[in-house]
The first five atom37 places (N, CA, C, CB, O) and aatype in JSON, in Angstrom:
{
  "aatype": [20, 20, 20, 20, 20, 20, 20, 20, 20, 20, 20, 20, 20, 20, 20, 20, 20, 20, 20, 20, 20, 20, 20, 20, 20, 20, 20, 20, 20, 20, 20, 20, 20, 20, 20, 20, 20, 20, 20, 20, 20, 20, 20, 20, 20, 20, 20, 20, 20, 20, 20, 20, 20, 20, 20, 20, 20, 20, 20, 20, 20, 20, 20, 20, 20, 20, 20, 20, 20, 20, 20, 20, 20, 20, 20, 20, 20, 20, 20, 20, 20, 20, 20, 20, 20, 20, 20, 20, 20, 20, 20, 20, 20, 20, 20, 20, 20, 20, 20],
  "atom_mask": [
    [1, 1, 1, 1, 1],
    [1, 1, 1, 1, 1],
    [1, 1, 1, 1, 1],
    [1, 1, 1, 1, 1],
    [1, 1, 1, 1, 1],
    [1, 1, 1, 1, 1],
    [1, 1, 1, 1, 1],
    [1, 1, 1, 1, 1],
    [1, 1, 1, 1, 1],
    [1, 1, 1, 1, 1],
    [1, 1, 1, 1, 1],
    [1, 1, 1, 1, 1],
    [1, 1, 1, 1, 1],
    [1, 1, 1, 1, 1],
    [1, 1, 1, 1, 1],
    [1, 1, 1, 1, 1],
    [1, 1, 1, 1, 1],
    [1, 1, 1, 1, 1],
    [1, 1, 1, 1, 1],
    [1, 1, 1, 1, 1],
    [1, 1, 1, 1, 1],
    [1, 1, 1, 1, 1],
    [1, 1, 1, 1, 1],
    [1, 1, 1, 1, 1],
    [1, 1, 1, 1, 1],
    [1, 1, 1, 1, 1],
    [1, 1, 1, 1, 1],
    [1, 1, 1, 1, 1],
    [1, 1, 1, 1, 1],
    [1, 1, 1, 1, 1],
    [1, 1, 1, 1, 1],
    [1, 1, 1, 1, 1],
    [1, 1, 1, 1, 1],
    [1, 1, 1, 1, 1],
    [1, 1, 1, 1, 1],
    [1, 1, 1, 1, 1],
    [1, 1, 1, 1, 1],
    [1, 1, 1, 1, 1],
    [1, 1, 1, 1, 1],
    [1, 1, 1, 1, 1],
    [1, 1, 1, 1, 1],
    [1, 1, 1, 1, 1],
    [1, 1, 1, 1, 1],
    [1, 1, 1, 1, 1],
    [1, 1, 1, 1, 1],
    [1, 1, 1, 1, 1],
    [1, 1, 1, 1, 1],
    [1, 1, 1, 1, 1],
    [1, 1, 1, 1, 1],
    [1, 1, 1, 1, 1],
    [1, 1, 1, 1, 1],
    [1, 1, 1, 1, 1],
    [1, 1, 1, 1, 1],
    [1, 1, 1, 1, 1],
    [1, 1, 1, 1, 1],
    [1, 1, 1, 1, 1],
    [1, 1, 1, 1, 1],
    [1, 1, 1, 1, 1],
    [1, 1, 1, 1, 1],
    [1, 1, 1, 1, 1],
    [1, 1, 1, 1, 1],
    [1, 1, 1, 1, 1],
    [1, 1, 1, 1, 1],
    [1, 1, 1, 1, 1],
    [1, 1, 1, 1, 1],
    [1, 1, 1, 1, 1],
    [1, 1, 1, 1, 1],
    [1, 1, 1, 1, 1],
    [1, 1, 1, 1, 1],
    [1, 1, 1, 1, 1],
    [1, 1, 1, 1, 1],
    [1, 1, 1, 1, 1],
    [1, 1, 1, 1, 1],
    [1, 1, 1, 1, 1],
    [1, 1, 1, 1, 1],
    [1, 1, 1, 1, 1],
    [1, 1, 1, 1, 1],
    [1, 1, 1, 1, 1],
    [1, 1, 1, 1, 1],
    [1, 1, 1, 1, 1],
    [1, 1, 1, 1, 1],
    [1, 1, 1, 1, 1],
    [1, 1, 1, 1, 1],
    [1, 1, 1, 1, 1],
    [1, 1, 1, 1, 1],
    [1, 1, 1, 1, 1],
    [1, 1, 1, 1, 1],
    [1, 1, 1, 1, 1],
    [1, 1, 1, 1, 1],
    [1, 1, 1, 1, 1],
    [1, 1, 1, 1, 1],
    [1, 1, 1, 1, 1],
    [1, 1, 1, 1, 1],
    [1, 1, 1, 1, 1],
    [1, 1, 1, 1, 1],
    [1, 1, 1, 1, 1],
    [1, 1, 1, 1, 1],
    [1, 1, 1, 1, 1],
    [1, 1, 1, 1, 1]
  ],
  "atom_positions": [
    [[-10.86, 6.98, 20.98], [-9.66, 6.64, 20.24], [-9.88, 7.0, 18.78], [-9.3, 5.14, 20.41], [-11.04, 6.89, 18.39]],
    [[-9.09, 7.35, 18.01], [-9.09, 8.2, 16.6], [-8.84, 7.05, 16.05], [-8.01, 9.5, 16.23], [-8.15, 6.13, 16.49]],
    [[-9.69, 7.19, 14.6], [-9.51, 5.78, 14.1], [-8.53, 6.65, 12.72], [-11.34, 4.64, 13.67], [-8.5, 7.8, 12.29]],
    [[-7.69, 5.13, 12.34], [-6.09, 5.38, 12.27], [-6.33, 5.98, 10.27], [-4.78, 3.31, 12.72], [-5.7, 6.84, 9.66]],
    [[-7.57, 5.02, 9.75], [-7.45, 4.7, 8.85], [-8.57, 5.66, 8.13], [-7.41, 3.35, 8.86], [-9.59, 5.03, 7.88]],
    [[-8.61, 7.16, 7.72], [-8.83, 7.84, 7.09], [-8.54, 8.16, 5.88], [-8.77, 8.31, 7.54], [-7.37, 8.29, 5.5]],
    [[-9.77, 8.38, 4.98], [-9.87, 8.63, 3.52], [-8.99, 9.99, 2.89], [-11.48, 8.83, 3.24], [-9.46, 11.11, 2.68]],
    [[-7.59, 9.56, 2.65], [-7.18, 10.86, 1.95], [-6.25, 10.53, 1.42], [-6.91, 12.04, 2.62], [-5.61, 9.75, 2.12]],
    [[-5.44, 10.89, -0.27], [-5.24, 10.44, -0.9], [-3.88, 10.05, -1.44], [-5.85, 10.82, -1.28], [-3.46, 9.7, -2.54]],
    [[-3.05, 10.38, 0.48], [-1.64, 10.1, 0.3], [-1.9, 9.07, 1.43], [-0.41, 11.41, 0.48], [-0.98, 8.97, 2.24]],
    [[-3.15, 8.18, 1.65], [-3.21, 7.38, 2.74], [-2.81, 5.97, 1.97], [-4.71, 7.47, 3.53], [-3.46, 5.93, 0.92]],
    [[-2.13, 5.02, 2.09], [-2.24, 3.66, 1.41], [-2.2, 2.82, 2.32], [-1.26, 3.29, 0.45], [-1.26, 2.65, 3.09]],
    [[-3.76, 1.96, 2.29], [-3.73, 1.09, 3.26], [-2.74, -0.06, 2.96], [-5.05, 0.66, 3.48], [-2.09, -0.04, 1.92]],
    [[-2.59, -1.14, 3.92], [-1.94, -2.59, 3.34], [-2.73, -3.22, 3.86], [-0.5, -3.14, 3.63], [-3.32, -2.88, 4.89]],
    [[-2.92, -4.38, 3.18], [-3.86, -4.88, 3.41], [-3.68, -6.63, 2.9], [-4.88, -3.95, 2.79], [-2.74, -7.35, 3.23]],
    [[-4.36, -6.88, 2.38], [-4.22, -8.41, 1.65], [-3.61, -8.75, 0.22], [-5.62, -8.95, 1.5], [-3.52, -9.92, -0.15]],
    [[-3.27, -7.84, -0.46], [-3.19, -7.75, -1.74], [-1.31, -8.09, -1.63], [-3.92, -6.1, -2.41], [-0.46, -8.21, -0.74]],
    [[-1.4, -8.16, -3.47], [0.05, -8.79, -3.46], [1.1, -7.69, -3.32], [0.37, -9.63, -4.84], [0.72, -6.52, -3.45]],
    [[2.3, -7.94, -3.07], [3.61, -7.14, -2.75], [3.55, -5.95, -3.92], [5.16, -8.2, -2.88], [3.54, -4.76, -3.6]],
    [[3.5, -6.46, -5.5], [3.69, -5.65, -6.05], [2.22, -4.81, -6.61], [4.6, -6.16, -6.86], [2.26, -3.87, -7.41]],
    [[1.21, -5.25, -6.15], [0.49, -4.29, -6.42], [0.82, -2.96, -4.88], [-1.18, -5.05, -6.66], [0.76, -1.73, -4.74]],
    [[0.96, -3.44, -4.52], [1.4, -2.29, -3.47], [2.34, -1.34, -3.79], [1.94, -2.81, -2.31], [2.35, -0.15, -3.5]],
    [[3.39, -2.22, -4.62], [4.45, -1.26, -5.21], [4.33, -0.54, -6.31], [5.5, -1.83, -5.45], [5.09, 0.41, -6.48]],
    [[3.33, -0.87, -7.29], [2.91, 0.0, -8.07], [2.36, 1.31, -7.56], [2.12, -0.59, -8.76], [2.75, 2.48, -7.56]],
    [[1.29, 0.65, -7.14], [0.47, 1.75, -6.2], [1.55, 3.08, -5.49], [-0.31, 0.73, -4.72], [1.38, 4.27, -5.74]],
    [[2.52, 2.6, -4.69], [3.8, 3.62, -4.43], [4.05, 4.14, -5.5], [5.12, 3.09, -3.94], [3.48, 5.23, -5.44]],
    [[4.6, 4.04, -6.56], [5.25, 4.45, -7.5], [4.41, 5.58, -8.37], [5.66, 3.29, -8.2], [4.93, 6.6, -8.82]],
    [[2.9, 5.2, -8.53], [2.0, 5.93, -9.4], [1.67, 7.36, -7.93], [0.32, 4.64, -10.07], [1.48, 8.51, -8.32]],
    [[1.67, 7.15, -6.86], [1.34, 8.19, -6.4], [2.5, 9.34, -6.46], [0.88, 7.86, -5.18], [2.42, 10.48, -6.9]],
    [[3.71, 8.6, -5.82], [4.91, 9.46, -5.95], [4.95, 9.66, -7.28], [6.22, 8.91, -5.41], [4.37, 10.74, -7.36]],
    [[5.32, 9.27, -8.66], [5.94, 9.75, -9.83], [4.59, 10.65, -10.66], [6.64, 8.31, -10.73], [4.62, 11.79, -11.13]],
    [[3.6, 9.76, -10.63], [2.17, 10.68, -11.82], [1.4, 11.57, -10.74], [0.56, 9.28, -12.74], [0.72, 12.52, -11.12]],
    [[1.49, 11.35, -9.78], [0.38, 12.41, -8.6], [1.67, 13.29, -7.9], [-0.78, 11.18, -6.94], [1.47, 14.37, -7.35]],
    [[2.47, 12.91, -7.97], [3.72, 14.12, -7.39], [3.41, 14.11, -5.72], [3.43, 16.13, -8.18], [3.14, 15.21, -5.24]],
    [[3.42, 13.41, -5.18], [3.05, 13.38, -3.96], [4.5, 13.48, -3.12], [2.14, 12.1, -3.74], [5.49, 12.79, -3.34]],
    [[4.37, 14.3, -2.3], [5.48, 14.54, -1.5], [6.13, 13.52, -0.34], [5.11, 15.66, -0.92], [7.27, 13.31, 0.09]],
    [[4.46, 12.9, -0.01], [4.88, 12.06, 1.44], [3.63, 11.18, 0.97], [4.8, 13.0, 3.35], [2.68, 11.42, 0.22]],
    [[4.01, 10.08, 1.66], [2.44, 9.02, 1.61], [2.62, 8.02, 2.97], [2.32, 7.71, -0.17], [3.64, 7.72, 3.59]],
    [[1.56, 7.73, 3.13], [1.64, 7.39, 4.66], [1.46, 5.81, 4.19], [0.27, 8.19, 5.89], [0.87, 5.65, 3.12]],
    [[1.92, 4.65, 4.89], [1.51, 3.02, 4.37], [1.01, 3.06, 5.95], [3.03, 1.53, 3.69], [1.69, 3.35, 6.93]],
    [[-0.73, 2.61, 5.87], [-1.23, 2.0, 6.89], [-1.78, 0.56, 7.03], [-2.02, 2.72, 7.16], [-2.41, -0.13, 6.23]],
    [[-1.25, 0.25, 8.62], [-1.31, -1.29, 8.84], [-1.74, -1.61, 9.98], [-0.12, -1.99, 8.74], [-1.66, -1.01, 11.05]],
    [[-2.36, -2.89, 9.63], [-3.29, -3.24, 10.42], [-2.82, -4.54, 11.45], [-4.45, -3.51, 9.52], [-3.2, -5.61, 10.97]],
    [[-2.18, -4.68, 12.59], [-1.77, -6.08, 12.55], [-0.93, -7.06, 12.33], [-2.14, -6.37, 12.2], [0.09, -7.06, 13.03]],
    [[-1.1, -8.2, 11.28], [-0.31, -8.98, 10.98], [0.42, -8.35, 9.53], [-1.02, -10.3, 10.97], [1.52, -8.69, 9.09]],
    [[-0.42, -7.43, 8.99], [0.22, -6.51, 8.0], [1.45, -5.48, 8.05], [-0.7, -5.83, 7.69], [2.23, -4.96, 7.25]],
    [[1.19, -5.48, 9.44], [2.35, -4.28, 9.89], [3.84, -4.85, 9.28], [2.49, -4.09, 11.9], [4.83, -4.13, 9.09]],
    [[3.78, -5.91, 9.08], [5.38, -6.31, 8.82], [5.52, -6.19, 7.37], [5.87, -7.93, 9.32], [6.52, -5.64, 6.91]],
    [[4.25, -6.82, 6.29], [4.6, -6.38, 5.54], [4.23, -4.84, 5.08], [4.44, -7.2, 4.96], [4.08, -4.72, 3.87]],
    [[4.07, -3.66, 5.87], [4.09, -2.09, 5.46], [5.89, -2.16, 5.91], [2.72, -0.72, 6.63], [6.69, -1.76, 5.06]],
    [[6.25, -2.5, 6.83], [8.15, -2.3, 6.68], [8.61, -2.79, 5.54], [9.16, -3.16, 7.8], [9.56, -2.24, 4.98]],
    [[8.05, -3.83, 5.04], [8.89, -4.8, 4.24], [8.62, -3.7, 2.49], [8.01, -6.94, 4.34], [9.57, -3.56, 1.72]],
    [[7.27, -3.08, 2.19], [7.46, -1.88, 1.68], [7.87, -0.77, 1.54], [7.12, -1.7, 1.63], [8.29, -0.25, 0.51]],
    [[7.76, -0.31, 2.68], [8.6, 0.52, 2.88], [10.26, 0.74, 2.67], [8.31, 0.58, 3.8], [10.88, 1.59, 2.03]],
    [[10.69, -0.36, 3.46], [12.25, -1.0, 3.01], [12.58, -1.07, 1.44], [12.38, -2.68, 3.55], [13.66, -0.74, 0.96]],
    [[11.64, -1.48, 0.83], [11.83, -1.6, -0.6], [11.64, -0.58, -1.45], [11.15, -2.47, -1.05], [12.16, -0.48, -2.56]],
    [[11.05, 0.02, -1.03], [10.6, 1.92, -1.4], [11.68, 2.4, -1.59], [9.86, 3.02, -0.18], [12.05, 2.98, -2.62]],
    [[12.61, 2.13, -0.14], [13.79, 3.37, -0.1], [14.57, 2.67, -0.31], [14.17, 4.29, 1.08], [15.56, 3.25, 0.14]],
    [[14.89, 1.74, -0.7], [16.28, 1.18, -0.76], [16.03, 0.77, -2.2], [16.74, -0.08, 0.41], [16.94, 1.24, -2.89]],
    [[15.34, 0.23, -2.78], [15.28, -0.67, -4.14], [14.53, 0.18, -5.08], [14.47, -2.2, -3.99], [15.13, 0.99, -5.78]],
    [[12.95, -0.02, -5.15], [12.03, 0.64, -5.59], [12.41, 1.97, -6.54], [11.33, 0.9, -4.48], [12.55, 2.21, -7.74]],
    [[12.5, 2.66, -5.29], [12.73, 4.05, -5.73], [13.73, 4.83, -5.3], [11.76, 4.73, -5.5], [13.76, 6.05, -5.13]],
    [[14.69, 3.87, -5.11], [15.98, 5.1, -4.77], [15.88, 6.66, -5.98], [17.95, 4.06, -5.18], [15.7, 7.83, -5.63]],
    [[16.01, 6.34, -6.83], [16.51, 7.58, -7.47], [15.58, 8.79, -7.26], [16.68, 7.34, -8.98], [15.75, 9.84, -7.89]],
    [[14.16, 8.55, -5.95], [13.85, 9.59, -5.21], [14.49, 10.35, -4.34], [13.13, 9.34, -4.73], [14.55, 11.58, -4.26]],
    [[15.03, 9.42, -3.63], [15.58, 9.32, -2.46], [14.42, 9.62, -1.29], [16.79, 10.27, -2.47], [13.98, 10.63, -0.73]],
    [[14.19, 8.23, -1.25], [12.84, 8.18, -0.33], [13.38, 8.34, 1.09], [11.9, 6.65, -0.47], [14.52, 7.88, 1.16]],
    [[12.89, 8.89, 2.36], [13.36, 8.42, 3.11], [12.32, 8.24, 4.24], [14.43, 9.01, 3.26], [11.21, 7.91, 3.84]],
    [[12.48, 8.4, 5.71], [11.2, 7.96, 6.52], [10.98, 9.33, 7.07], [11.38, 6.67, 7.76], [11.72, 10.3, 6.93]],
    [[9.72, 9.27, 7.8], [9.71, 10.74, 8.03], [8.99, 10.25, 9.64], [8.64, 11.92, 6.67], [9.71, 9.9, 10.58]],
    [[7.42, 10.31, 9.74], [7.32, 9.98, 11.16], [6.65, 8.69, 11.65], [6.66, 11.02, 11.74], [5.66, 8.48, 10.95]],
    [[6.77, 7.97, 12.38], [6.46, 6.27, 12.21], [5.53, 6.36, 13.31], [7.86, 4.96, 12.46], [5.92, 6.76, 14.41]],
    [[4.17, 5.97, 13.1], [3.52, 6.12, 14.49], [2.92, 4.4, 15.33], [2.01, 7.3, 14.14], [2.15, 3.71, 14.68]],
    [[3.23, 4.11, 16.22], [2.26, 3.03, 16.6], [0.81, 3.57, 17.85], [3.38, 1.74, 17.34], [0.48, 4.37, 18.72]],
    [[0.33, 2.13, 16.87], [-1.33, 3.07, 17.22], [-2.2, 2.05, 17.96], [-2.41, 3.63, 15.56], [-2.17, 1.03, 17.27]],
    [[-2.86, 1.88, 18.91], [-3.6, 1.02, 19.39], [-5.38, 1.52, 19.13], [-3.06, 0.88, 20.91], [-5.97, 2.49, 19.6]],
    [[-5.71, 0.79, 18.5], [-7.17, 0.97, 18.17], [-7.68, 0.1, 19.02], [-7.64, 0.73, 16.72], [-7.3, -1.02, 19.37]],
    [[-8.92, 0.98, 19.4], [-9.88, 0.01, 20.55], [-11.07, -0.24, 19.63], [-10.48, 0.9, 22.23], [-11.33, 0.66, 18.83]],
    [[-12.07, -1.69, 19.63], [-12.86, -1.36, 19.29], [-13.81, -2.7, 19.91], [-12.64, -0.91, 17.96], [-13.43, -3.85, 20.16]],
    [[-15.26, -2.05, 20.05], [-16.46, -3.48, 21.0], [-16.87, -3.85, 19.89], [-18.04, -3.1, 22.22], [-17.25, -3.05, 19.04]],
    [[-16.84, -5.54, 19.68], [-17.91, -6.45, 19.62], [-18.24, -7.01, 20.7], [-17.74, -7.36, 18.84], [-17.55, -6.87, 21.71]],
    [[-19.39, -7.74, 20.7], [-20.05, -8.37, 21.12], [-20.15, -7.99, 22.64], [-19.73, -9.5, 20.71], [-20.4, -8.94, 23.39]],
    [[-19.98, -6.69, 23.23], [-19.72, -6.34, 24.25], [-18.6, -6.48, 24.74], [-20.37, -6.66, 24.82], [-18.61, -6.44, 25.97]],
    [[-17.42, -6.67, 24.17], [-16.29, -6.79, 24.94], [-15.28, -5.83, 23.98], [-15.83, -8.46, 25.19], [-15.29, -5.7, 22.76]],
    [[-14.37, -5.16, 25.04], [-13.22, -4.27, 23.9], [-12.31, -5.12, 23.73], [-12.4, -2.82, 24.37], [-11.93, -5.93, 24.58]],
    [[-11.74, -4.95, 22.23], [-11.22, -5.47, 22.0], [-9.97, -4.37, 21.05], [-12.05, -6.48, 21.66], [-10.31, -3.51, 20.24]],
    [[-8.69, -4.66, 21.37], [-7.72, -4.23, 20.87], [-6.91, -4.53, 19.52], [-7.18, -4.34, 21.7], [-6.7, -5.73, 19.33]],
    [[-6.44, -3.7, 18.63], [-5.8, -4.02, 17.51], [-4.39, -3.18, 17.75], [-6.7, -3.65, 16.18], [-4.67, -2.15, 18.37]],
    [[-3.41, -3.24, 17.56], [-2.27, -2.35, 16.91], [-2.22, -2.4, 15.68], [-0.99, -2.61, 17.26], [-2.45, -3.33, 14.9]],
    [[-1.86, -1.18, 15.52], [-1.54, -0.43, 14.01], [-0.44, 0.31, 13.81], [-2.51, 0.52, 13.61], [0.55, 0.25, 14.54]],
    [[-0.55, 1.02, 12.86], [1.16, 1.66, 12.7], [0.84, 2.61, 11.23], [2.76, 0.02, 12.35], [-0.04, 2.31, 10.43]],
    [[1.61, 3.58, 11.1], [1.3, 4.5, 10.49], [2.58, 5.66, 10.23], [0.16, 4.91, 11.18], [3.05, 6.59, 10.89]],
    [[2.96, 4.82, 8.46], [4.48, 4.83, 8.35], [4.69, 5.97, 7.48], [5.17, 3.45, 7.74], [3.91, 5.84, 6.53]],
    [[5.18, 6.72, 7.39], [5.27, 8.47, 6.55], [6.98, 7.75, 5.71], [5.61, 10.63, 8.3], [8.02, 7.38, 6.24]],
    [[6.55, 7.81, 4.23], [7.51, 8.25, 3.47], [8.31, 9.38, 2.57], [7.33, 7.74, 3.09], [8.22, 9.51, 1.35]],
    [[8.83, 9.87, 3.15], [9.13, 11.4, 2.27], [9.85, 11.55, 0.85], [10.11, 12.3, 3.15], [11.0, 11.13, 0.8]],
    [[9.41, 11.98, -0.07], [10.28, 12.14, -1.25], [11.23, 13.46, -1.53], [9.38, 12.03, -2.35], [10.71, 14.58, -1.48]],
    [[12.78, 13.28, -1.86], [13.65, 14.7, -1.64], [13.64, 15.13, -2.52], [14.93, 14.84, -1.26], [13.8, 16.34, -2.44]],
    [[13.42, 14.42, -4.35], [13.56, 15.27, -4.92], [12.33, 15.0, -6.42], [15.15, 15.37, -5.04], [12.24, 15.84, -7.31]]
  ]
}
């Protein structure tokens, strides 16, 4: 199984941190790094809040991009402790910028 969460620099994990550092973080990649697309990856109980960013991306945030979605993936990661597999879902959300 391909693990979801690779080092590259339109990747933004979510993770524990607060709402708006997340939204900064959006904003500095799209506006000062010119980034075309950025992917929000989630882990879990996070997955809701990568929509709840996302949602705010394109609708609030940054309309005057005109953000929109591009390809939404759900992902099941396998992985053993203690000898037993054990499963996570994930998700792996593509935002596109038009202009």
């Amino acid at each position: 199984m391909e693990n979801v969460i690779k080092k590259q620099e339109n990747n933004l994990v979510v993770g524990r941190k607060d709402f708006l550092s997340y939204m900064r973080h959006i904003k500095f990649l799209f506006k000062r790094k010119d980034r075309k697309n950025i992917f929000l990856i989630a882990r879990g109980q996070n997955i809701v809040k990568a929509f709840d960013l996302a949602e705010a991306t394109k609708n609030r945030f940054l309309d005057e991009l005109g953000i929109s979605y591009g390809k939404i993936e759900p992902i099941t990661e396998t992985f053993e402790k203690e000898g037993k597999n054990h499963f996570v879902t994930a998700i792996k959300i593509e935002l596109l910028k038009k202009y």
